[in-house]
Biotite code that builds the C-alpha atoms (Angstrom):
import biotite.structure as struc

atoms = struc.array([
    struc.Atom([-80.362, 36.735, 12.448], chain_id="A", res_id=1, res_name="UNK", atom_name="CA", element="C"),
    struc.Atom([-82.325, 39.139, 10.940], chain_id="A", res_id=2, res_name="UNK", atom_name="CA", element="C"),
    struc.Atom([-81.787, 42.409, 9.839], chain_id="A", res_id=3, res_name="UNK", atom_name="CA", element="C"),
    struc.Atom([-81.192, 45.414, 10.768], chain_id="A", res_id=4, res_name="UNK", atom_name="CA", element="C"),
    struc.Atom([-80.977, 44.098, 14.311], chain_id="A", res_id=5, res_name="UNK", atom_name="CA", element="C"),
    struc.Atom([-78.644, 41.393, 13.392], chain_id="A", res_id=6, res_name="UNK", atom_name="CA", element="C"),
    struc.Atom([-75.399, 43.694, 11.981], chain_id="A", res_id=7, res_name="UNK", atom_name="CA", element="C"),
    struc.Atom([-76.228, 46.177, 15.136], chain_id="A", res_id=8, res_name="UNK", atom_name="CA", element="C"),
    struc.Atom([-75.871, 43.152, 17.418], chain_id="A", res_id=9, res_name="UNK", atom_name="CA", element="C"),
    struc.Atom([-73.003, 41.547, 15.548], chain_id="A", res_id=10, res_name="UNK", atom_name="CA", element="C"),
    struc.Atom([-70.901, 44.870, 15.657], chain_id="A", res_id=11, res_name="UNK", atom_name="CA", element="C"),
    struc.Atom([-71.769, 45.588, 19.363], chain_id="A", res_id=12, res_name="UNK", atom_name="CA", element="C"),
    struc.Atom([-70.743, 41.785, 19.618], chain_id="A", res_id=13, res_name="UNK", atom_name="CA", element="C"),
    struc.Atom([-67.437, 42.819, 18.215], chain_id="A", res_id=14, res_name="UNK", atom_name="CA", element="C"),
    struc.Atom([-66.709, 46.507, 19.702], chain_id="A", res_id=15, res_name="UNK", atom_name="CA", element="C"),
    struc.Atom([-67.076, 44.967, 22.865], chain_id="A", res_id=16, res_name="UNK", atom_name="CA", element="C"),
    struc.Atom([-65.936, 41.730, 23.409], chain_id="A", res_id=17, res_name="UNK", atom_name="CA", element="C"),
    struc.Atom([-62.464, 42.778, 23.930], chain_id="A", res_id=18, res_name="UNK", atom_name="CA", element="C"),
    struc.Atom([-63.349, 44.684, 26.733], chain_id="A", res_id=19, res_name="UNK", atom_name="CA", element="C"),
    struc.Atom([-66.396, 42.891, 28.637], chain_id="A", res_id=20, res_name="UNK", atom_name="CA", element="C"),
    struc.Atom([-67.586, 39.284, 29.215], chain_id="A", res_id=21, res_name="UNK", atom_name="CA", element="C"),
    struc.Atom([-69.870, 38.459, 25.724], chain_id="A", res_id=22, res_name="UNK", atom_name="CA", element="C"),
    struc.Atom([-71.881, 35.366, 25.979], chain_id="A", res_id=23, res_name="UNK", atom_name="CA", element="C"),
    struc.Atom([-73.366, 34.068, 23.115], chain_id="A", res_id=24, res_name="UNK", atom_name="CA", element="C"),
    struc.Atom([-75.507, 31.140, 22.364], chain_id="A", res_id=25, res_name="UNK", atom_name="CA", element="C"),
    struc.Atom([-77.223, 31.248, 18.723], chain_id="A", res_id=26, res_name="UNK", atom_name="CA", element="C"),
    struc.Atom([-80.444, 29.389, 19.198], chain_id="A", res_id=27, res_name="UNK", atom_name="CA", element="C"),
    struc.Atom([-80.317, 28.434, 15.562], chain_id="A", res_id=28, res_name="UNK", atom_name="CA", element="C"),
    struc.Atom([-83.409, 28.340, 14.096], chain_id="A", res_id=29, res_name="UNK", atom_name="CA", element="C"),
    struc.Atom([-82.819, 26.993, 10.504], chain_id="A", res_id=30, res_name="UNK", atom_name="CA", element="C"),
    struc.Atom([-86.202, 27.961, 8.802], chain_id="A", res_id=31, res_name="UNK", atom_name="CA", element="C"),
    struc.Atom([-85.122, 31.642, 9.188], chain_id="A", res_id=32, res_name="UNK", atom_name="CA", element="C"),
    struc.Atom([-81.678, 31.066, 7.735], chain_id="A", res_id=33, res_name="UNK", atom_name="CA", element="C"),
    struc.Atom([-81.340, 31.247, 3.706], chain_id="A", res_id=34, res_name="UNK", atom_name="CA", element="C"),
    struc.Atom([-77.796, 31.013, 3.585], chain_id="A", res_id=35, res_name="UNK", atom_name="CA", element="C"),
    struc.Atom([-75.969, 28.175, 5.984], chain_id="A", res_id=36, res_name="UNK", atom_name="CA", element="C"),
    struc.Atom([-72.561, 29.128, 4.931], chain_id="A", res_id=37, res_name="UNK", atom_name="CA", element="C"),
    struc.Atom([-72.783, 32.531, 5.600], chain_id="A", res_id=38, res_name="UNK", atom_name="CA", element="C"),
    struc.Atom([-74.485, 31.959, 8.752], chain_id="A", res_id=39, res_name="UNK", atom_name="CA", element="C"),
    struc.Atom([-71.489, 29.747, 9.934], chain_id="A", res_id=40, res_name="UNK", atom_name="CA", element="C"),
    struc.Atom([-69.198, 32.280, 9.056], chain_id="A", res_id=41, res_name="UNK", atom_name="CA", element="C"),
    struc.Atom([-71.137, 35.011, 10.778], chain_id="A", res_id=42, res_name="UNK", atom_name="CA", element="C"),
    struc.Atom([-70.976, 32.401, 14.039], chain_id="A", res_id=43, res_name="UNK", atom_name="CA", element="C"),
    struc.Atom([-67.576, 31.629, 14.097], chain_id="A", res_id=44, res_name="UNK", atom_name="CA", element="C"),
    struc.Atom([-66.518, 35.492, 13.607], chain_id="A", res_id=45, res_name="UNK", atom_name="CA", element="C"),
    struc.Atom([-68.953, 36.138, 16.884], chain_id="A", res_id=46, res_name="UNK", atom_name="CA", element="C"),
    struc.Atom([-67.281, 33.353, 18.830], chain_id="A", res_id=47, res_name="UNK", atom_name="CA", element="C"),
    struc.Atom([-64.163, 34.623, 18.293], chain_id="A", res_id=48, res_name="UNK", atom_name="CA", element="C"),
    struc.Atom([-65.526, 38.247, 19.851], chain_id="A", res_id=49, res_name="UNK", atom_name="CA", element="C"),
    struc.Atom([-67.258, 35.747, 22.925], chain_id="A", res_id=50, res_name="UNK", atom_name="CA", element="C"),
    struc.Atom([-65.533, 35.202, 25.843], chain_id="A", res_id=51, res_name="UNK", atom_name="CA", element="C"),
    struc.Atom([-68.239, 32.339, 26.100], chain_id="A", res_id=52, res_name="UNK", atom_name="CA", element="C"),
    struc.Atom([-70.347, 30.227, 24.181], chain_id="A", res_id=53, res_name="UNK", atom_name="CA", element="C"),
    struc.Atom([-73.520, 28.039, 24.925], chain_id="A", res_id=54, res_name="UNK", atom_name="CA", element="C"),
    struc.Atom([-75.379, 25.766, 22.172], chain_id="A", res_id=55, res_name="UNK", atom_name="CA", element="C"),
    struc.Atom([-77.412, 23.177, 22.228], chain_id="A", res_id=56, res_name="UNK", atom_name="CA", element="C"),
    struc.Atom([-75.863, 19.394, 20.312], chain_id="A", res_id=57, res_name="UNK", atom_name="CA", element="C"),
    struc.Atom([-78.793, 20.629, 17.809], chain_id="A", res_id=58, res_name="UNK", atom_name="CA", element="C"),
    struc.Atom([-77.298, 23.849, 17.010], chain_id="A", res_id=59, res_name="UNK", atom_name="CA", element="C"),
    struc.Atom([-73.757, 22.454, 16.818], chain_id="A", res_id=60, res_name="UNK", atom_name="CA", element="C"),
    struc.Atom([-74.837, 19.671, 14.675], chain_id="A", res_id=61, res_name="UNK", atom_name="CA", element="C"),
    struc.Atom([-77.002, 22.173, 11.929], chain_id="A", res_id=62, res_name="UNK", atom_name="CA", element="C"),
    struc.Atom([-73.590, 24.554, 11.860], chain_id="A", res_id=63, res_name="UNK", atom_name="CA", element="C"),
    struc.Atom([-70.692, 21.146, 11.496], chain_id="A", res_id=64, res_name="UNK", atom_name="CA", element="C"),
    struc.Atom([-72.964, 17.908, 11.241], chain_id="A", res_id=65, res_name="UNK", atom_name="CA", element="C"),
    struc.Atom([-72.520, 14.987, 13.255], chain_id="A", res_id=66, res_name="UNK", atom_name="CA", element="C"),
    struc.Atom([-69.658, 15.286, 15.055], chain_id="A", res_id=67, res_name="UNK", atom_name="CA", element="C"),
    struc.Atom([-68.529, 13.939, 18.745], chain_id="A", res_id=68, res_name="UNK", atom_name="CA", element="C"),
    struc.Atom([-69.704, 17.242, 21.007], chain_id="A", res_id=69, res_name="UNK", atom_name="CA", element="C"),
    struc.Atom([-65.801, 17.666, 22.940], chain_id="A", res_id=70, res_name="UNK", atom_name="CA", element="C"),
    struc.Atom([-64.708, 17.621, 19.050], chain_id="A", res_id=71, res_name="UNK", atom_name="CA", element="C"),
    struc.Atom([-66.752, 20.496, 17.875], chain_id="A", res_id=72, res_name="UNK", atom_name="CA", element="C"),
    struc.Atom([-66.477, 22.288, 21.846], chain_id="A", res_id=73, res_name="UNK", atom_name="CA", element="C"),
    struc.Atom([-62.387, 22.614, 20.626], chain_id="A", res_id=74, res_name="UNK", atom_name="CA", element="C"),
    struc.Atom([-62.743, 23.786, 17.650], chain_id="A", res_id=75, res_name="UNK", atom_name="CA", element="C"),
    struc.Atom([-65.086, 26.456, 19.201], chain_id="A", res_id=76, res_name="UNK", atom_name="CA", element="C"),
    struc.Atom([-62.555, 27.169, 21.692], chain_id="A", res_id=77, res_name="UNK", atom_name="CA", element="C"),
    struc.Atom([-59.927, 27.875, 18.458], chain_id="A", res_id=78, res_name="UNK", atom_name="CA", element="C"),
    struc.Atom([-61.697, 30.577, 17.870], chain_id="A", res_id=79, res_name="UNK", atom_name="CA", element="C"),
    struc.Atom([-61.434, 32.674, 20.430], chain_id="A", res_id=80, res_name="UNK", atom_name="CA", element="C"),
    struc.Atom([-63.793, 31.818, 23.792], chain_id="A", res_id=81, res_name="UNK", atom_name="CA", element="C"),
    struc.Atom([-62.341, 31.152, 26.778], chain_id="A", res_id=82, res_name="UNK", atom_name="CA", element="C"),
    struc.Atom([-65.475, 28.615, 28.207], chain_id="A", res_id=83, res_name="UNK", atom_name="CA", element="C"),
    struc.Atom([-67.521, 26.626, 25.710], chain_id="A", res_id=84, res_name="UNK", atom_name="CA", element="C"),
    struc.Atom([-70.888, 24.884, 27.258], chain_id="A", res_id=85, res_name="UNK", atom_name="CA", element="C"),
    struc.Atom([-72.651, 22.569, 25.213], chain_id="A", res_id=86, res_name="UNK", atom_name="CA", element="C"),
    struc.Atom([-76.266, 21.391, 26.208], chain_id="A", res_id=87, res_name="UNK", atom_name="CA", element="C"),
    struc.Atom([-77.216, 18.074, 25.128], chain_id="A", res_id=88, res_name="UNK", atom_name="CA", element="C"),
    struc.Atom([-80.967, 17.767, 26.012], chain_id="A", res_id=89, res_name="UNK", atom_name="CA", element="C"),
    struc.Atom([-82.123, 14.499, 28.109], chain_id="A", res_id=90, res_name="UNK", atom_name="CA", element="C"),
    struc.Atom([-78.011, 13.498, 28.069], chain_id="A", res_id=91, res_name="UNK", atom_name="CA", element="C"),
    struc.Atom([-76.759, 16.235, 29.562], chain_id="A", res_id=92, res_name="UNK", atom_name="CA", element="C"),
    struc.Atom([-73.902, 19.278, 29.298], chain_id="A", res_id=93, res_name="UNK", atom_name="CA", element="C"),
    struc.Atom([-70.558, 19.984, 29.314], chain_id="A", res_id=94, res_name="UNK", atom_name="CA", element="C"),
    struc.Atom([-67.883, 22.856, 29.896], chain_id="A", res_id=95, res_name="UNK", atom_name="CA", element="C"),
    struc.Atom([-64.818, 22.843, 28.472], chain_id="A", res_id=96, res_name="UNK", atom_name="CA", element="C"),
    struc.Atom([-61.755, 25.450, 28.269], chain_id="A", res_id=97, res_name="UNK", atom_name="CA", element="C"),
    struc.Atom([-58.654, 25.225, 26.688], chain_id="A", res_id=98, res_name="UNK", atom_name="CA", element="C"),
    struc.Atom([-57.463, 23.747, 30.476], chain_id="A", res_id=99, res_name="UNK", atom_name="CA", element="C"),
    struc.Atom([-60.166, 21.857, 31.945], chain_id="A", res_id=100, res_name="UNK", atom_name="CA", element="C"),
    struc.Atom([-63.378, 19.799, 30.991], chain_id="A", res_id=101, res_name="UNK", atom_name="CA", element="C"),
    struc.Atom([-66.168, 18.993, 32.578], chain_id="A", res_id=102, res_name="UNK", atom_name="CA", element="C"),
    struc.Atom([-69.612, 16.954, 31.883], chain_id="A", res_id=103, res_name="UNK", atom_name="CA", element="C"),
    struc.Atom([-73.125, 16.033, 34.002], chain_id="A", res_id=104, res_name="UNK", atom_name="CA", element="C"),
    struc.Atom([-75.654, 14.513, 33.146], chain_id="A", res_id=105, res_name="UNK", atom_name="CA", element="C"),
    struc.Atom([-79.331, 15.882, 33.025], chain_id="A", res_id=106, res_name="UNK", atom_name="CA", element="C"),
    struc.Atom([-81.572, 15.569, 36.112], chain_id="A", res_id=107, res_name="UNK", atom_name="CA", element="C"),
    struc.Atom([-84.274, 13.517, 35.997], chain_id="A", res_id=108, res_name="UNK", atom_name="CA", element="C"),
    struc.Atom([-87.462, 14.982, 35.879], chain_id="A", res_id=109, res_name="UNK", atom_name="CA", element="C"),
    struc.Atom([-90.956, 14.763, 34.516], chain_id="A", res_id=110, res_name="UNK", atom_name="CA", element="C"),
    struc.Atom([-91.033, 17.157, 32.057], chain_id="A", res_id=111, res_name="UNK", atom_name="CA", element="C"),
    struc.Atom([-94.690, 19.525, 31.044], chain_id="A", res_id=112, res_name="UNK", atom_name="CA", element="C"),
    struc.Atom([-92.468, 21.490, 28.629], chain_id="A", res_id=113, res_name="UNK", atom_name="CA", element="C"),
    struc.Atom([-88.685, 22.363, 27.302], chain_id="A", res_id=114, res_name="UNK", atom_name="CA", element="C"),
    struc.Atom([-89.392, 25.717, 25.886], chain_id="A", res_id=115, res_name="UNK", atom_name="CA", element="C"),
    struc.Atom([-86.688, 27.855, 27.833], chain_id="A", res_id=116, res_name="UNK", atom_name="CA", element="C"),
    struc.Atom([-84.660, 25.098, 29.196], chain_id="A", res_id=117, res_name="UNK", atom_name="CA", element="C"),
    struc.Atom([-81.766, 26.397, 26.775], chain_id="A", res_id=118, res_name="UNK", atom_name="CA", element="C"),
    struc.Atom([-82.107, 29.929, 27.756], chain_id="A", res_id=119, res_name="UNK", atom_name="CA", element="C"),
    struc.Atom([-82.525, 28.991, 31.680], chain_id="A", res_id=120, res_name="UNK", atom_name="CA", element="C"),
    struc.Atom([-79.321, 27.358, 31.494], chain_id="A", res_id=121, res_name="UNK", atom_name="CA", element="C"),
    struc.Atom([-77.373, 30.047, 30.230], chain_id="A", res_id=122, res_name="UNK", atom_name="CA", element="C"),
    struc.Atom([-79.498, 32.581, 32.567], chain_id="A", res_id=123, res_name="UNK", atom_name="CA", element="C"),
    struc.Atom([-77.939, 30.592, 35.420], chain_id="A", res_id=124, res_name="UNK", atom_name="CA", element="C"),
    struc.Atom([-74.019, 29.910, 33.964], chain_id="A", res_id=125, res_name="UNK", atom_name="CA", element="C"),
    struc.Atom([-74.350, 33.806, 33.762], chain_id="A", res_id=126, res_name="UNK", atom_name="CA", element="C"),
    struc.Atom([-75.748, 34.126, 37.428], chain_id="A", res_id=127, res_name="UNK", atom_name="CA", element="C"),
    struc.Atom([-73.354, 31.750, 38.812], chain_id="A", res_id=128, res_name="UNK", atom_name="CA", element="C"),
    struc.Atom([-70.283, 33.455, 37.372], chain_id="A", res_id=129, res_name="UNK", atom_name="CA", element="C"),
    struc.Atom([-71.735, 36.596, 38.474], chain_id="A", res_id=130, res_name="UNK", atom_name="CA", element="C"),
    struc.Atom([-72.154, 35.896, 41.744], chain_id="A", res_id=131, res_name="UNK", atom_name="CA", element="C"),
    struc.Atom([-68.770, 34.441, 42.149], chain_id="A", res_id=132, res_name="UNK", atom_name="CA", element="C"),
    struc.Atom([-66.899, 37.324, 40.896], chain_id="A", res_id=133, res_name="UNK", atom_name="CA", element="C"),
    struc.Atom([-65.809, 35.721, 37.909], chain_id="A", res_id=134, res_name="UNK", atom_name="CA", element="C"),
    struc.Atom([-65.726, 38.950, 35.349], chain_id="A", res_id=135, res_name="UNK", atom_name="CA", element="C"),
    struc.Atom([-62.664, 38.500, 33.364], chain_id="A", res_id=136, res_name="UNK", atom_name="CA", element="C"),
    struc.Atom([-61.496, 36.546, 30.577], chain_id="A", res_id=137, res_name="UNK", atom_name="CA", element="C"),
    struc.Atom([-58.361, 35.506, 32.586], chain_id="A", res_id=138, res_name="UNK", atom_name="CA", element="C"),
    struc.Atom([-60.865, 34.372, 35.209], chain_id="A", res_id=139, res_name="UNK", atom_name="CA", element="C"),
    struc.Atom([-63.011, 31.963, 32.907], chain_id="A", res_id=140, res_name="UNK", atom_name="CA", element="C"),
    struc.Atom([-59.502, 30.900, 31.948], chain_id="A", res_id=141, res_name="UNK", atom_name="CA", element="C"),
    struc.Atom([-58.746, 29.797, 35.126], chain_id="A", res_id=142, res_name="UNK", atom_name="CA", element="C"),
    struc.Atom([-61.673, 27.585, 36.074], chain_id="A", res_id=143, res_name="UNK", atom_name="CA", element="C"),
    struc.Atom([-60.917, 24.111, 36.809], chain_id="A", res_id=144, res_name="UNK", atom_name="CA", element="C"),
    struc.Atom([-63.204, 20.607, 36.421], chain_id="A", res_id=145, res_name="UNK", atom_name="CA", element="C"),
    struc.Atom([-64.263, 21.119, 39.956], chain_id="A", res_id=146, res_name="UNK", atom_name="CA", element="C"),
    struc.Atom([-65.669, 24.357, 38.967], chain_id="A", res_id=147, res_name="UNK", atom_name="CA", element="C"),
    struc.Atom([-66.994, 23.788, 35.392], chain_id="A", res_id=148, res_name="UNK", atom_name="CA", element="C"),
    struc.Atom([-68.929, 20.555, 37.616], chain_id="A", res_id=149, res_name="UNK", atom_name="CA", element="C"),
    struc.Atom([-70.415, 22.802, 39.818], chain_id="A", res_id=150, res_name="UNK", atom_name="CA", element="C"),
    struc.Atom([-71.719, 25.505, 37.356], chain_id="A", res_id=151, res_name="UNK", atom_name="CA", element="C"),
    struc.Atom([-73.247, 22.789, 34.815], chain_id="A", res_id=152, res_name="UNK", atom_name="CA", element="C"),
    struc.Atom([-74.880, 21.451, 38.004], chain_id="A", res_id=153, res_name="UNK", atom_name="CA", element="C"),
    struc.Atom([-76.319, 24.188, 39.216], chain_id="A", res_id=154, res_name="UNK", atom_name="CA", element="C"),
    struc.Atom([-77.514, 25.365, 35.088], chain_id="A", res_id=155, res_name="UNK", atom_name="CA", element="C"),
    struc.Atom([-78.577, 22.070, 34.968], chain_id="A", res_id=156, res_name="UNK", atom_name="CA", element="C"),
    struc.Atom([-80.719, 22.134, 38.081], chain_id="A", res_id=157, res_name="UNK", atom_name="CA", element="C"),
    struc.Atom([-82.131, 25.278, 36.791], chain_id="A", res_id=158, res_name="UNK", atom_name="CA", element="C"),
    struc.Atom([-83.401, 23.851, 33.662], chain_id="A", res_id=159, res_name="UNK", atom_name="CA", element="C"),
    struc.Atom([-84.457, 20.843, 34.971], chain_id="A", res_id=160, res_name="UNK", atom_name="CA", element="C"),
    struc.Atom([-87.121, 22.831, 37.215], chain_id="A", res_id=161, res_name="UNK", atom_name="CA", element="C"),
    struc.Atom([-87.733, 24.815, 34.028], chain_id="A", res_id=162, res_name="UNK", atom_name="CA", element="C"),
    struc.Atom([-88.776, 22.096, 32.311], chain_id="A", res_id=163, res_name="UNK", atom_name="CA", element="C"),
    struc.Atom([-91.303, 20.952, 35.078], chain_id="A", res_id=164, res_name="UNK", atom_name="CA", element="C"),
    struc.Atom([-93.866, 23.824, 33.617], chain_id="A", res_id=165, res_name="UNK", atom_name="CA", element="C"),
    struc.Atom([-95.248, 25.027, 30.718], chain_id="A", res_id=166, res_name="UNK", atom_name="CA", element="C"),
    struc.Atom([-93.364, 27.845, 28.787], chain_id="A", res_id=167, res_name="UNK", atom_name="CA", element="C"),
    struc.Atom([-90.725, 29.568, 29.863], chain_id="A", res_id=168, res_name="UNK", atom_name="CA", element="C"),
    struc.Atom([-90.349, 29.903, 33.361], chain_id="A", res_id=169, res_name="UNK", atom_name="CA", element="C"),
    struc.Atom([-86.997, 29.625, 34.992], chain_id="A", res_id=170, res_name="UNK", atom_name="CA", element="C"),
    struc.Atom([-86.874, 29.664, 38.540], chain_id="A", res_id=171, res_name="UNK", atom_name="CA", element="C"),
    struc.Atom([-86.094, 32.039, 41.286], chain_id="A", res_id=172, res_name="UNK", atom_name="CA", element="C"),
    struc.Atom([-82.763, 31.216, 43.018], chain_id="A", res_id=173, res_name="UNK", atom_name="CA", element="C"),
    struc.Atom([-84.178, 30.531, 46.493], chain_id="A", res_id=174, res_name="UNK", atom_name="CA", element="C"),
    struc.Atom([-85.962, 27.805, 44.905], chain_id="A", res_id=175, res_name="UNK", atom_name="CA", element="C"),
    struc.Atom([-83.777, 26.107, 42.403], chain_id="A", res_id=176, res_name="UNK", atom_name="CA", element="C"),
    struc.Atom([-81.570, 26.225, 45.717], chain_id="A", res_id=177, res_name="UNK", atom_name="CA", element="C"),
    struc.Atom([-84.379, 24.794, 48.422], chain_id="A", res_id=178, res_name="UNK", atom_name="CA", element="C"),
    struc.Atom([-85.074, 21.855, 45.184], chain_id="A", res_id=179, res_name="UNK", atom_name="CA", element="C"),
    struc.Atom([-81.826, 20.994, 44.425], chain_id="A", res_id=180, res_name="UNK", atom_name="CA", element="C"),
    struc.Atom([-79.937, 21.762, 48.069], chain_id="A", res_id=181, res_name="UNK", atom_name="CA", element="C"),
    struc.Atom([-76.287, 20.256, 46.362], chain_id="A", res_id=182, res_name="UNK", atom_name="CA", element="C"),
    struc.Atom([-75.901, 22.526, 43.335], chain_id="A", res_id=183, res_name="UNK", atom_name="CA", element="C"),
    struc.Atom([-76.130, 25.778, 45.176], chain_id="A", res_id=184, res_name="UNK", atom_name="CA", element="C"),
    struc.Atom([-73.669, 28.428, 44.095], chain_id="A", res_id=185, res_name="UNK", atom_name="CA", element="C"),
])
């Protein structure tokens, strides 16, 4: 958002997202924007370099007001990503391409802290698709509700155990897998 890092970022955001897998997730932080309408702008011309995007219901609802999530996921979609994730704090997420739609809801835990829960969540969508080979925009395409489940589980999972400490402090895979056995990848 700020400069000169922010044009640098934004044109490596667009020089390459026709040829590799950009995610983006803006982790709006309002107090550092001066101009909303330009910042919108300036998202939805990144989104439509993404092949993915991942914001919180608290970004979304700064950038378009209140607005049912699946609502605001399409119009994201219109832009240009092939896989839109949408965190919704205590409620849950959701995954949705132009094909297939999927939504969990949060685990249950006590929570010390949620600084990083965003960030671990996205850390792990971009683990899981790594590890299952998924490197393509045709790929993301492809992903079905079964699929989108099991990756918001397994983000999910890692947030949750995230959010069981103070600060940021995602966990290691062998151990969001030993806590949470069913949303292995």
């Amino acid at each position: 958002m700020l400069e000169p890092a922010a044009s640098a970022i934004a044109g490596l955001i667009e020089r390459e997202g026709c040829r590799r897998i950009v995610s983006f997730d803006p982790n709006i932080r309002a107090s550092l924007i001066a101009d909303k309408e330009a910042y919108q702008k300036k998202f939805e011309t990144l989104c439509a370099s993404c092949a993915i995007v991942k914001a919180s219901d608290s970004d979304l609802e700064w950038l378009y007001g209140i607005a049912p999530a699946d609502e605001i996921a399409s119009h994201i979609l219109g832009l240009g990503p092939e896989l839109v994730f949408i965190t919704l704090g205590e409620k849950g997420s959701m995954a949705i391409t132009r094909q297939a739609s999927a939504s969990t809801e949060a685990f249950k835990v006590s929570v010390v802290d949620t600084i990083g829960a965003g960030d671990t969540f996205h850390a792990a969508i971009l683990t899981a698709l790594d590890r299952k080979g998924i490197w393509t925009r045709a790929a993301l395409a492809r992903l079905g509700e079964g699929q989108l489940l099991a990756l918001l589980r397994f983000a999910s999972a890692a947030a949750a155990i995230n959010c069981t400490r103070e600060g940021t402090d995602p966990p290691r895979l062998d151990e969001l897998e030993r806590e949470y056995p069913d949303c292995g990848i």
